[in-house]
PDB file of N, CA, C and O in Angstrom:
ATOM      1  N   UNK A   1       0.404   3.330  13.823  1.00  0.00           N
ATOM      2  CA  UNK A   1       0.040   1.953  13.556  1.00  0.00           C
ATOM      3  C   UNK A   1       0.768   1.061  14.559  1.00  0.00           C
ATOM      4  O   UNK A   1       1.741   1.378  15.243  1.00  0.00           O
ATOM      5  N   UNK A   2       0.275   0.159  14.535  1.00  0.00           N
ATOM      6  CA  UNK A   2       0.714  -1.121  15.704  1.00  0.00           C
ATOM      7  C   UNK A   2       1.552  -1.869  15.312  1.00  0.00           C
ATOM      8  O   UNK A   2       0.996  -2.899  14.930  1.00  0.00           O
ATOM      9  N   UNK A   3       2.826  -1.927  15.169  1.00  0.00           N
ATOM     10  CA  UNK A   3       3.564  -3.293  15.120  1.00  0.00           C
ATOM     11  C   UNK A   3       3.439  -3.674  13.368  1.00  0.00           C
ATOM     12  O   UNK A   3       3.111  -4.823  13.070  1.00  0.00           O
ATOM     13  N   UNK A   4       3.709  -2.686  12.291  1.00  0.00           N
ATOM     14  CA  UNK A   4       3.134  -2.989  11.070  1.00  0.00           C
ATOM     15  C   UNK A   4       4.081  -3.930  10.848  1.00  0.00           C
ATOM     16  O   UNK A   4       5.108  -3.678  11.478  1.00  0.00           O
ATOM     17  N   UNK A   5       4.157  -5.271   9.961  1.00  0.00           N
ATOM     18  CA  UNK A   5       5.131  -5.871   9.893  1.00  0.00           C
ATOM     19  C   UNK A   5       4.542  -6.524   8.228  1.00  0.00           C
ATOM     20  O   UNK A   5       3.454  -6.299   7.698  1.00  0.00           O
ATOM     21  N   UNK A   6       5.503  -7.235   7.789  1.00  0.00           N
ATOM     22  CA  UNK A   6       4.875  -8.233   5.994  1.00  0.00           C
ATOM     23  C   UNK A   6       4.518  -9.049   6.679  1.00  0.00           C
ATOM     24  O   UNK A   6       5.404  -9.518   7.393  1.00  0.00           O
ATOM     25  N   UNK A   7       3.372  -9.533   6.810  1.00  0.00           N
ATOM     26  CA  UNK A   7       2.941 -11.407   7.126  1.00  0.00           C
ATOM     27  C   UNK A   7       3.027 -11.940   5.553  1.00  0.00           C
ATOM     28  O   UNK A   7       3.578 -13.037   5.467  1.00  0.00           O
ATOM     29  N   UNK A   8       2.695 -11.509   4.606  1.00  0.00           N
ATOM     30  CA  UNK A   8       3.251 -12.497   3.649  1.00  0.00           C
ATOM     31  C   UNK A   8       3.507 -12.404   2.463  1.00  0.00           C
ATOM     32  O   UNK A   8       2.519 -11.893   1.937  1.00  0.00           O
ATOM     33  N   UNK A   9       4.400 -12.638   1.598  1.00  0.00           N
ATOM     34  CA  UNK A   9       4.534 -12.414  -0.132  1.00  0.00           C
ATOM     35  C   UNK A   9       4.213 -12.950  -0.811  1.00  0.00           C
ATOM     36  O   UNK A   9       4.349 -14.169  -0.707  1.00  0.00           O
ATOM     37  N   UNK A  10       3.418 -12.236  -2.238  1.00  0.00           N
ATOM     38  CA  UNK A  10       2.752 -13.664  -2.641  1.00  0.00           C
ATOM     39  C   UNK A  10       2.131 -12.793  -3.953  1.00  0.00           C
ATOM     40  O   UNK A  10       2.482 -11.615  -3.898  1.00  0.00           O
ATOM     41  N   UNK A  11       1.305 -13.112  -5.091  1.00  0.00           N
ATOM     42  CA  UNK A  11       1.353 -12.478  -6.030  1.00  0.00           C
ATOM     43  C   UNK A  11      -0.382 -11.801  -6.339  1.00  0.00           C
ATOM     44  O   UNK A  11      -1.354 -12.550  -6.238  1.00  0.00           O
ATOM     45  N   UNK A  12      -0.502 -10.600  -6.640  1.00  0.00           N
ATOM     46  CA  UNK A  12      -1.331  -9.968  -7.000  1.00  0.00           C
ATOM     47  C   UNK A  12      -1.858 -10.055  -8.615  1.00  0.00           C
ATOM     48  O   UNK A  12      -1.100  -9.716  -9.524  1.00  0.00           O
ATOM     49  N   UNK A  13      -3.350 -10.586  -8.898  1.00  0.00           N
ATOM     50  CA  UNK A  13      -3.803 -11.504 -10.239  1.00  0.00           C
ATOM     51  C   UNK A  13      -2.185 -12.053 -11.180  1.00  0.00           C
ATOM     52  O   UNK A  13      -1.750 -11.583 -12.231  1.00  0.00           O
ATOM     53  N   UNK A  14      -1.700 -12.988 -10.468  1.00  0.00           N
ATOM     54  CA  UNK A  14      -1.177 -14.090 -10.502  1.00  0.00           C
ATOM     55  C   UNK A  14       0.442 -13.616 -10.960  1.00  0.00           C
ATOM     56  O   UNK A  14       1.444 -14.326 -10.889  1.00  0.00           O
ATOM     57  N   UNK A  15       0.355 -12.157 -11.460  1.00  0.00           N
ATOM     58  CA  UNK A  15       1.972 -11.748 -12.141  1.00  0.00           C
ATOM     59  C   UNK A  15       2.473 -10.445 -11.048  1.00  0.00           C
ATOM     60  O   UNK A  15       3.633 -10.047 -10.937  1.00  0.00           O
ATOM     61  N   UNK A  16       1.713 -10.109 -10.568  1.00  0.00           N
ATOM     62  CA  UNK A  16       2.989  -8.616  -9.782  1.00  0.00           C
ATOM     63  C   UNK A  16       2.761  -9.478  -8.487  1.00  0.00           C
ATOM     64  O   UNK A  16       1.707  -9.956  -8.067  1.00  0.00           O
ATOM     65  N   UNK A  17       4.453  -9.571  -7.795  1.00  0.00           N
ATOM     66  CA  UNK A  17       4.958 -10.129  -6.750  1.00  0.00           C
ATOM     67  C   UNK A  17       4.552  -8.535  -5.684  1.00  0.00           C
ATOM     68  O   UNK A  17       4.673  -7.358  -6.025  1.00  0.00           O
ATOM     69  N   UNK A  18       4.062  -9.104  -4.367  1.00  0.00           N
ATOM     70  CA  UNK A  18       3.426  -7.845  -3.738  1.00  0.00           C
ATOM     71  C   UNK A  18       3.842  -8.140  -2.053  1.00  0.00           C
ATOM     72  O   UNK A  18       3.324  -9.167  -1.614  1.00  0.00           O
ATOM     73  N   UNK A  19       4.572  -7.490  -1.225  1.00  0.00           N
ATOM     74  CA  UNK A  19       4.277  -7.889   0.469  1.00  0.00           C
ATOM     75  C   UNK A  19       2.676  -7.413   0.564  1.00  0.00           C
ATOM     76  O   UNK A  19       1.933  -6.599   0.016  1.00  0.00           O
ATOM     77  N   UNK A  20       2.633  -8.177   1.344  1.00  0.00           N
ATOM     78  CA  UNK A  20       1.909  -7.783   2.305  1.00  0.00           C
ATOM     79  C   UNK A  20       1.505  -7.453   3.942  1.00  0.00           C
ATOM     80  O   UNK A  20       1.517  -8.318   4.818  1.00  0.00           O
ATOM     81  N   UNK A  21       1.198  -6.224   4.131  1.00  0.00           N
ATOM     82  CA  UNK A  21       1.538  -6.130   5.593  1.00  0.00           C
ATOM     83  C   UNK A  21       0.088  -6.188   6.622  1.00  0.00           C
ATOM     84  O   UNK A  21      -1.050  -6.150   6.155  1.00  0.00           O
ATOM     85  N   UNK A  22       0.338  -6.267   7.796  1.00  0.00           N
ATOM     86  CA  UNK A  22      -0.553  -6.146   8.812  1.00  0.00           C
ATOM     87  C   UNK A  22       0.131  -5.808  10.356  1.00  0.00           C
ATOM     88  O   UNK A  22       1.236  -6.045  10.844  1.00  0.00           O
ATOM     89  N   UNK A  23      -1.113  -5.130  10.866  1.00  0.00           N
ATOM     90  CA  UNK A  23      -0.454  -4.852  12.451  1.00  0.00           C
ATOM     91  C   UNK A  23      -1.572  -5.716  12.982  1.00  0.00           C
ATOM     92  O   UNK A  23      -2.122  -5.182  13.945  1.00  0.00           O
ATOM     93  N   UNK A  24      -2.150  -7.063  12.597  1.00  0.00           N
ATOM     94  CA  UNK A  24      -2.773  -7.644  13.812  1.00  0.00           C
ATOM     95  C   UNK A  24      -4.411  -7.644  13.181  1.00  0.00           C
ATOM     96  O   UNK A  24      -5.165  -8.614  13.239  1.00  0.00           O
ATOM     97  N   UNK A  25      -4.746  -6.287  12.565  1.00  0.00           N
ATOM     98  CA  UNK A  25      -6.489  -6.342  12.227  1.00  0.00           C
ATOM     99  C   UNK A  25      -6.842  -6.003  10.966  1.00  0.00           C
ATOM    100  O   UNK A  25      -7.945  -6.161  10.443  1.00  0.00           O
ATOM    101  N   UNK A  26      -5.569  -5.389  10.356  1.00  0.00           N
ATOM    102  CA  UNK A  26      -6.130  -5.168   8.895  1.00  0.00           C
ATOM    103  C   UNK A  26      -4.861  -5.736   7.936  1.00  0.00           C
ATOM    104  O   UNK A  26      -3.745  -5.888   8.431  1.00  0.00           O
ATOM    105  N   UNK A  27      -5.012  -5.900   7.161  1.00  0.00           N
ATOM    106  CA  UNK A  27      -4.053  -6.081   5.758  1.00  0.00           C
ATOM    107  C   UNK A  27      -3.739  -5.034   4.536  1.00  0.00           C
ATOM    108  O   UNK A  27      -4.483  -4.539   3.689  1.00  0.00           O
ATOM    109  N   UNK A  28      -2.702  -4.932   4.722  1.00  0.00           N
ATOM    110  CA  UNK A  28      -2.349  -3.759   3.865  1.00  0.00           C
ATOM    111  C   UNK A  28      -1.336  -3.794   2.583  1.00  0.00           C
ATOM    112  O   UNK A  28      -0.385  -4.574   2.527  1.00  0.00           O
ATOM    113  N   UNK A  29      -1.586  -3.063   1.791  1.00  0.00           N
ATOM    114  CA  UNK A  29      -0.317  -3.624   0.125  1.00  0.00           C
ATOM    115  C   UNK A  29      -0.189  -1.592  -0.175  1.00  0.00           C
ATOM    116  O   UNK A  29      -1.094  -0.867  -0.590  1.00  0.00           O
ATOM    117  N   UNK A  30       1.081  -1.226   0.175  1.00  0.00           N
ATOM    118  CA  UNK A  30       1.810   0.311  -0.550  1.00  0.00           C
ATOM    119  C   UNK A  30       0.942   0.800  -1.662  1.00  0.00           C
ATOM    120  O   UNK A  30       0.080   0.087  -2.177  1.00  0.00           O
ATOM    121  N   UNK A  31       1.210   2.148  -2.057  1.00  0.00           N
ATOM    122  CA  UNK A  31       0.841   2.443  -3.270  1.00  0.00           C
ATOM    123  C   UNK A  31       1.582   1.820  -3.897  1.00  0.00           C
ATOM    124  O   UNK A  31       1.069   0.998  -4.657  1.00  0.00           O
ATOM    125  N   UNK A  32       2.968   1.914  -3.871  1.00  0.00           N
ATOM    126  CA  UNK A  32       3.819   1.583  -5.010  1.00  0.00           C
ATOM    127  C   UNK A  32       3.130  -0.050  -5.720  1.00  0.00           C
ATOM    128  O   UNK A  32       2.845  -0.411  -6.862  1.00  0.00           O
ATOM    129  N   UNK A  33       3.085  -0.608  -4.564  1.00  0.00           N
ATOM    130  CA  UNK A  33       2.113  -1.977  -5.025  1.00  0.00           C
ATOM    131  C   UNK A  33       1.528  -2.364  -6.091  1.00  0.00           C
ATOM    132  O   UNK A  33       1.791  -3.092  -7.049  1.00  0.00           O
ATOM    133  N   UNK A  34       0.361  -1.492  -5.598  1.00  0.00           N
ATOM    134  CA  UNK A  34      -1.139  -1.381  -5.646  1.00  0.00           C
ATOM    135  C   UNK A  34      -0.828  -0.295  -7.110  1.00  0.00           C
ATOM    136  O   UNK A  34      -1.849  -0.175  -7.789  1.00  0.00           O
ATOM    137  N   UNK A  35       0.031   0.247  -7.497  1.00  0.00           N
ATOM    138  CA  UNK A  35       0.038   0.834  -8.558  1.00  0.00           C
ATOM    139  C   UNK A  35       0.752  -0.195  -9.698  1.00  0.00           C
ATOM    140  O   UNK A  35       0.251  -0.344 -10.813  1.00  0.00           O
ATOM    141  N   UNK A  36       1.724  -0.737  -9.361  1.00  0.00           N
ATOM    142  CA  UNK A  36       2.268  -1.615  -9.864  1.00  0.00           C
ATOM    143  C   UNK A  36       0.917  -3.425 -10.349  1.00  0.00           C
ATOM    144  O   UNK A  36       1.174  -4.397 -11.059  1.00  0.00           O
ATOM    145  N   UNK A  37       0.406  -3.291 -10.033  1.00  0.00           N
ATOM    146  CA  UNK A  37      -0.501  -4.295  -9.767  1.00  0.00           C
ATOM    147  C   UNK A  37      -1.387  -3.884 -11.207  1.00  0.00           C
ATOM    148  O   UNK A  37      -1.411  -4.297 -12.366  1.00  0.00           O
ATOM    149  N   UNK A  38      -2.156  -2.726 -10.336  1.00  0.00           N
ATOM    150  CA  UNK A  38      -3.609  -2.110 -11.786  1.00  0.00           C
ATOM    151  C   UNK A  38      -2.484  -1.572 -12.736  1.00  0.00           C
ATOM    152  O   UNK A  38      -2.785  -0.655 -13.500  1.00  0.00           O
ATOM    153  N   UNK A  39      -1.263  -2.054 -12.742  1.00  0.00           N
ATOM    154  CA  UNK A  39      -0.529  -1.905 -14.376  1.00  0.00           C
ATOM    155  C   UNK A  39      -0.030  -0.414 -14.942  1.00  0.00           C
ATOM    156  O   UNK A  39       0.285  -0.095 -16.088  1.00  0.00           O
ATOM    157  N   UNK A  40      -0.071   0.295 -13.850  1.00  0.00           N
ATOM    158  CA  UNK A  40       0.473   2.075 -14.143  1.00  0.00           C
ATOM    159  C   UNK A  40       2.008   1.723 -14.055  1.00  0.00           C
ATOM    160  O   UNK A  40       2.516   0.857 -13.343  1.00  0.00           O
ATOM    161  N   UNK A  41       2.455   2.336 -14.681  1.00  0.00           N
ATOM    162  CA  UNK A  41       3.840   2.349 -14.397  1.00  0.00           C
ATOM    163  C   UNK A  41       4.623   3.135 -13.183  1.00  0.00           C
ATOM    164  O   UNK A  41       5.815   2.985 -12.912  1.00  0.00           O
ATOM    165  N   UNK A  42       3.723   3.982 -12.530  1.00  0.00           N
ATOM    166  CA  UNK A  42       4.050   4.650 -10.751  1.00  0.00           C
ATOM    167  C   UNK A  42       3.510   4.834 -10.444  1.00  0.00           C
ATOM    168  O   UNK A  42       2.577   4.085 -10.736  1.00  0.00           O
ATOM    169  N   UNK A  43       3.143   5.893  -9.514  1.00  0.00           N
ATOM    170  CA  UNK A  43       2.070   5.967  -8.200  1.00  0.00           C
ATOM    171  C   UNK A  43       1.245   7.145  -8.901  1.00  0.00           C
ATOM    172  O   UNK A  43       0.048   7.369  -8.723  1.00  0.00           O
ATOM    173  N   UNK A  44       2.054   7.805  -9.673  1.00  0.00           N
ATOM    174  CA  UNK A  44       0.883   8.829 -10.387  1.00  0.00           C
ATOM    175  C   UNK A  44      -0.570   8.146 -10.815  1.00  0.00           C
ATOM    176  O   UNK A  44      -1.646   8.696 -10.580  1.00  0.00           O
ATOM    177  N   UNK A  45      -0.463   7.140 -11.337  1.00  0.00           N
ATOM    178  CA  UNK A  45      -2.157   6.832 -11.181  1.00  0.00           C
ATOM    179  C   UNK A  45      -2.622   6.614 -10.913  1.00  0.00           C
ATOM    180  O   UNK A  45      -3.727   6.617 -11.456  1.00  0.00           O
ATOM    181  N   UNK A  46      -2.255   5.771  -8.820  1.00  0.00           N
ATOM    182  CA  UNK A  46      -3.082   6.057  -7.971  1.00  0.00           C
ATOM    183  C   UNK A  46      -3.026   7.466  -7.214  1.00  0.00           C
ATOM    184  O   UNK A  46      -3.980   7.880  -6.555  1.00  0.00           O
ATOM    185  N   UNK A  47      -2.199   7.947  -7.319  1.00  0.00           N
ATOM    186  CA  UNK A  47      -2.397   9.618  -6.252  1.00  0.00           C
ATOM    187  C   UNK A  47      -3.310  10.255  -7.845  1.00  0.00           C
ATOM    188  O   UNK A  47      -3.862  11.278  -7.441  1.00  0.00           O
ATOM    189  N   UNK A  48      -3.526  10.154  -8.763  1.00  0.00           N
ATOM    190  CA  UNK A  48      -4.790  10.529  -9.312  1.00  0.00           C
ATOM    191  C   UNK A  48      -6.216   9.951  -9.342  1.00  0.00           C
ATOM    192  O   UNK A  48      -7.100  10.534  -9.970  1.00  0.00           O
ATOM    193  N   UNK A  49      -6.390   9.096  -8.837  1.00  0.00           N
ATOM    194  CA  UNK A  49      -7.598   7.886  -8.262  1.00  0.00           C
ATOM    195  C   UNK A  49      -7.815   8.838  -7.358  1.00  0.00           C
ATOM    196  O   UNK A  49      -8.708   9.651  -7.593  1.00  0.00           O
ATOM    197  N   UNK A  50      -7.112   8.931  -6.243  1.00  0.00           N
ATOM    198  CA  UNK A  50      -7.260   9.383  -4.599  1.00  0.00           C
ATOM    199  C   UNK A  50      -7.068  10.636  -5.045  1.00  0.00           C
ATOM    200  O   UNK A  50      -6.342  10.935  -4.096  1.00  0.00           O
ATOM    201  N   UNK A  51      -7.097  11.507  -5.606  1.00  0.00           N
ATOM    202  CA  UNK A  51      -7.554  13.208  -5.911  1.00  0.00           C
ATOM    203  C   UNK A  51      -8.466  13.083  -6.781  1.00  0.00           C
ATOM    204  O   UNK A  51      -8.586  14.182  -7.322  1.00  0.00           O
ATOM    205  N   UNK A  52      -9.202  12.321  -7.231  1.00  0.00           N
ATOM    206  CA  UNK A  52     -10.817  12.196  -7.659  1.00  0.00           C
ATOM    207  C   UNK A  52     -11.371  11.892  -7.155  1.00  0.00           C
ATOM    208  O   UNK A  52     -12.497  12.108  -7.603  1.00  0.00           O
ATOM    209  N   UNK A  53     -11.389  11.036  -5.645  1.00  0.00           N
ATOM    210  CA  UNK A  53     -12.035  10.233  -5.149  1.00  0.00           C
ATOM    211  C   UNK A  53     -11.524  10.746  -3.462  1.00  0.00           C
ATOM    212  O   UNK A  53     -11.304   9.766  -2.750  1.00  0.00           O
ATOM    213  N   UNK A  54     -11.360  11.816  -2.912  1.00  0.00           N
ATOM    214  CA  UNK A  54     -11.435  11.989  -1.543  1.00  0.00           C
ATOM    215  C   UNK A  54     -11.332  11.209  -0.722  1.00  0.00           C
ATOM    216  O   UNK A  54     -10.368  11.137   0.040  1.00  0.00           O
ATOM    217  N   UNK A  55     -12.173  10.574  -0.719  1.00  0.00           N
ATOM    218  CA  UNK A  55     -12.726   9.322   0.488  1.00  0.00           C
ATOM    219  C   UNK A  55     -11.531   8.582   0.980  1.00  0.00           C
ATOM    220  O   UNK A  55     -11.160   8.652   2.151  1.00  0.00           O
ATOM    221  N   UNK A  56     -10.850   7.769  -0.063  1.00  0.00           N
ATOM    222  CA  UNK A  56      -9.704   7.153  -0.389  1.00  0.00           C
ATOM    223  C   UNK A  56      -8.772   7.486   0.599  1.00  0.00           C
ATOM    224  O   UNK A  56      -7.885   6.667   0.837  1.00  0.00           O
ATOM    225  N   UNK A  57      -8.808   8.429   1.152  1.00  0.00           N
ATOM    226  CA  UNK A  57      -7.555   9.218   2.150  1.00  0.00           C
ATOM    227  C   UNK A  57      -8.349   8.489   3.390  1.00  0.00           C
ATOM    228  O   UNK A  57      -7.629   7.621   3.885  1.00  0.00           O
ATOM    229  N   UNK A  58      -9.560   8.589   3.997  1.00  0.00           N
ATOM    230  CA  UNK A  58     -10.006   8.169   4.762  1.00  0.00           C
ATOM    231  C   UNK A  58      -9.869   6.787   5.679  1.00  0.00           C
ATOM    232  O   UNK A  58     -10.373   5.746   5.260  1.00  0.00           O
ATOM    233  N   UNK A  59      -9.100   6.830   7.061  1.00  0.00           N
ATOM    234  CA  UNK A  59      -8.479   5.233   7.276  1.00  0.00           C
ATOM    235  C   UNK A  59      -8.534   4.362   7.056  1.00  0.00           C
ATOM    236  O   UNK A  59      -7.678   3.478   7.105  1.00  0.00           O
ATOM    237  N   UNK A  60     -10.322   4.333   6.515  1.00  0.00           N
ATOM    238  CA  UNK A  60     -10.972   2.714   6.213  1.00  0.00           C
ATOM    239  C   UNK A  60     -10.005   2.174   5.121  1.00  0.00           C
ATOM    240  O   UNK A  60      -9.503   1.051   5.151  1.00  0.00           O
ATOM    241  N   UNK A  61      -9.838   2.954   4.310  1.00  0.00           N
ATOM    242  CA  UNK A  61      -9.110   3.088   2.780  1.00  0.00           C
ATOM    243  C   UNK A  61      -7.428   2.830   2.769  1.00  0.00           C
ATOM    244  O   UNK A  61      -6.886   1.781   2.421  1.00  0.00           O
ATOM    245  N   UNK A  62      -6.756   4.047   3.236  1.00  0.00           N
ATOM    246  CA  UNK A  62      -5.590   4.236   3.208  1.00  0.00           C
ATOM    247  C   UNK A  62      -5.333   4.518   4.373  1.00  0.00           C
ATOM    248  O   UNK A  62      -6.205   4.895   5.156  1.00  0.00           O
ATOM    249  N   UNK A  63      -3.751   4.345   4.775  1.00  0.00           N
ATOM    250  CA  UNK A  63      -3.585   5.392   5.892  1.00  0.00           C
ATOM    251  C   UNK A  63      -1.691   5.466   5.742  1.00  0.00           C
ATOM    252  O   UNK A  63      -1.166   4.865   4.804  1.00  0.00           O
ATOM    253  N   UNK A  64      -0.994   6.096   6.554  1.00  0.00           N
ATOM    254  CA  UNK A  64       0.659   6.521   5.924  1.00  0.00           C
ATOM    255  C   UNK A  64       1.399   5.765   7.282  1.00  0.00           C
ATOM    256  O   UNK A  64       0.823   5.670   8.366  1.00  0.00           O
ATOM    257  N   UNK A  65       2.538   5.338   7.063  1.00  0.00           N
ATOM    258  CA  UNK A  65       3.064   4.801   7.800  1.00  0.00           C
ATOM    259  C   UNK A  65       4.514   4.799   7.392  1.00  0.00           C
ATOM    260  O   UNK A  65       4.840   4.483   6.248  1.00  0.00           O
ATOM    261  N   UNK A  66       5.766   5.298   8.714  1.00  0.00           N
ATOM    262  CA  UNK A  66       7.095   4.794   8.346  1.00  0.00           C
ATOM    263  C   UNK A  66       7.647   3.462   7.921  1.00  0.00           C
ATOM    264  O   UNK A  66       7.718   2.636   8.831  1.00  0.00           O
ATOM    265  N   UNK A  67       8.073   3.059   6.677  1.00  0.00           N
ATOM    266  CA  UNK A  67       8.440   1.925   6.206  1.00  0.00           C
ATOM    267  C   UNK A  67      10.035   2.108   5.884  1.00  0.00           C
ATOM    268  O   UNK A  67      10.599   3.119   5.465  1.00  0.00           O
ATOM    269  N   UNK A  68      10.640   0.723   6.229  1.00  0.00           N
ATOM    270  CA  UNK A  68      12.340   1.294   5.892  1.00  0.00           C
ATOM    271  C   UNK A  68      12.513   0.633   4.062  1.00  0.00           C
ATOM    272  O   UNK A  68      12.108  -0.273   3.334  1.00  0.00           O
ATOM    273  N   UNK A  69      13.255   1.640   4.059  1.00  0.00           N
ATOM    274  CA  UNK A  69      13.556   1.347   2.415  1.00  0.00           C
ATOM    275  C   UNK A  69      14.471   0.015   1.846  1.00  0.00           C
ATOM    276  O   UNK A  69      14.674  -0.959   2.572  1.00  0.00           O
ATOM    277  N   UNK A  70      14.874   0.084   0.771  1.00  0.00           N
ATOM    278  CA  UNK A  70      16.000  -0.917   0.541  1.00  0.00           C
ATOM    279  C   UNK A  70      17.155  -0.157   1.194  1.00  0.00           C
ATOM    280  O   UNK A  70      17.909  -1.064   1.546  1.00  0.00           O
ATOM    281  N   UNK A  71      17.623   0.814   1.494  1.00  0.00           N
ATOM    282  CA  UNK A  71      18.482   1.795   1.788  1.00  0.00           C
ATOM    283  C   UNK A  71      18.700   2.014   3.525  1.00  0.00           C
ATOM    284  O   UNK A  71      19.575   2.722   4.024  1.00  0.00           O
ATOM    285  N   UNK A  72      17.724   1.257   4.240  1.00  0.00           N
ATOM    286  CA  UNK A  72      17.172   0.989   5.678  1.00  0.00           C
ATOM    287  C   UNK A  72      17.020   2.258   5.994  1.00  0.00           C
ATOM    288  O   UNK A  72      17.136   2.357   7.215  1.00  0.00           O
ATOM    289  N   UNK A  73      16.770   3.512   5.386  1.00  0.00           N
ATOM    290  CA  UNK A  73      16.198   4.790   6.011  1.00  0.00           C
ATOM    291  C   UNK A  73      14.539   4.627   5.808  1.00  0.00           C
ATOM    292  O   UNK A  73      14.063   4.090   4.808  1.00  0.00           O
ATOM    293  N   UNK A  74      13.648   5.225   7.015  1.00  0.00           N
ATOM    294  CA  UNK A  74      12.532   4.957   6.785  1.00  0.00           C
ATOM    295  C   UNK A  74      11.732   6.072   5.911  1.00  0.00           C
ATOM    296  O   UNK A  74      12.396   6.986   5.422  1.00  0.00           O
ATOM    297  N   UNK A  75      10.746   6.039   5.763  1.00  0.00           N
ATOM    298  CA  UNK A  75       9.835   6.717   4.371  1.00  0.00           C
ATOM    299  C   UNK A  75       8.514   6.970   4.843  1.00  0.00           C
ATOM    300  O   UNK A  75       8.145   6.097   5.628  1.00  0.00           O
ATOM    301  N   UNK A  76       7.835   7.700   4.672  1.00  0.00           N
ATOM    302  CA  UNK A  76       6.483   8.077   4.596  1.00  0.00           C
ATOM    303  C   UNK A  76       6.228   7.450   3.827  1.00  0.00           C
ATOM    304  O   UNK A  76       6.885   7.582   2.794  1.00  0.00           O
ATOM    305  N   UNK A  77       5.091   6.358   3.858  1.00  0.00           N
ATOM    306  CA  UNK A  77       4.237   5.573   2.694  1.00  0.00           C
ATOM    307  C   UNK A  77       2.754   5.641   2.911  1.00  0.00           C
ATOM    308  O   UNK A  77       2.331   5.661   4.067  1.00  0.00           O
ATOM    309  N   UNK A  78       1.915   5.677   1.869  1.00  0.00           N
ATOM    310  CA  UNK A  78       0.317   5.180   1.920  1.00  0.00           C
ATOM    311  C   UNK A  78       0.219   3.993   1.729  1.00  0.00           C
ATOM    312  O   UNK A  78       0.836   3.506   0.782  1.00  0.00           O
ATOM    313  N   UNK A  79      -0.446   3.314   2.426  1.00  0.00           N
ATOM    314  CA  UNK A  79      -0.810   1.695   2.593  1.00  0.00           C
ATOM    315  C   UNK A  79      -2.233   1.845   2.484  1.00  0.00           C
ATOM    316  O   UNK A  79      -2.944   2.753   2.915  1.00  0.00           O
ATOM    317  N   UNK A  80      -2.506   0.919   1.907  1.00  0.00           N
ATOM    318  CA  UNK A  80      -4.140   0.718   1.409  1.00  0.00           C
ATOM    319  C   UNK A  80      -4.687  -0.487   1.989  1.00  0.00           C
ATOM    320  O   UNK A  80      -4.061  -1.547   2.016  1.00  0.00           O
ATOM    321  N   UNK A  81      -5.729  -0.349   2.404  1.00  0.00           N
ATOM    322  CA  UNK A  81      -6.236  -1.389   3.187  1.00  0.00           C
ATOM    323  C   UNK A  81      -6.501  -2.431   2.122  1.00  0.00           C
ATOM    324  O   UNK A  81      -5.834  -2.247   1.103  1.00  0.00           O
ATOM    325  N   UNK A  82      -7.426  -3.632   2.099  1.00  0.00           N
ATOM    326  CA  UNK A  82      -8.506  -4.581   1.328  1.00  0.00           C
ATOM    327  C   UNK A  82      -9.539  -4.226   0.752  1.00  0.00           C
ATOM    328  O   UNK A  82      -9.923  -4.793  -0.271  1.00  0.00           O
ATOM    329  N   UNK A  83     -10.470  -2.762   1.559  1.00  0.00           N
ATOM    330  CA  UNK A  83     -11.132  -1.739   0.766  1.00  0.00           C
ATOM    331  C   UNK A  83     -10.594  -1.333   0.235  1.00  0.00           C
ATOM    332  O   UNK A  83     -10.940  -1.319  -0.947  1.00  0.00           O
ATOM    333  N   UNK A  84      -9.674  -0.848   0.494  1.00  0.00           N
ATOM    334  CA  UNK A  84      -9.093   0.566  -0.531  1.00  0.00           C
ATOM    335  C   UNK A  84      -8.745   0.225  -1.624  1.00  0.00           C
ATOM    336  O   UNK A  84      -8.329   1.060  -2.427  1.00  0.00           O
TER     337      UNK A  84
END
C-alpha cells in the first residue's frame, strides 16, 4: 500500500469512535473497527462473514497492511475498503 496514513476520526452510526485511513484513492476502517461498529464484541464475527463470503478477501473489499500498535511494533491487519 502507498503511504497508508488516518486522514480522519470520527464516529461510525453515531456511537463507535473509528480512524480512518487512506493512501490517496481509497478509504479504509480495520477489522477490529468494522467489528466493533456491527456490535460483535471481536473480529470473530467478521473473520466469520469473510469465511462465508470469499469474495471479501478480494482487494476491492479488504486488503492487509503493516499498522503500528499502541505498543509502536507493527501488525498484520485487514483493512476494509467502503465496499467491503
Amino acid at each position: 500500500m502507498n503511504d497508508l496514513r488516518v486522514v480522519t476520526t470520527g464516529y461510525f452510526d453515531t456511537s463507535v469512535e473509528c480512524d480512518f485511513y487512506s493512501d490517496g484513492d481509497d478509504v479504509y476502517m480495520t477489522i477490529n473497527q468494522l467489528a466493533r461498529a456491527l456490535g460483535y464484541a471481536d473480529r470473530n464475527g467478521v473473520d466469520q462473514i469473510i469465511s462465508r463470503n470469499p469474495y471479501l478477501s478480494d482487494p476491492e473489499f479488504s486488503v492487509y497492511d503493516r499498522l503500528s500498535g499502541n505498543d509502536g511494533k507493527k501488525y498484520k491487519t485487514r483493512l476494509f475498503t467502503e465496499d467491503g
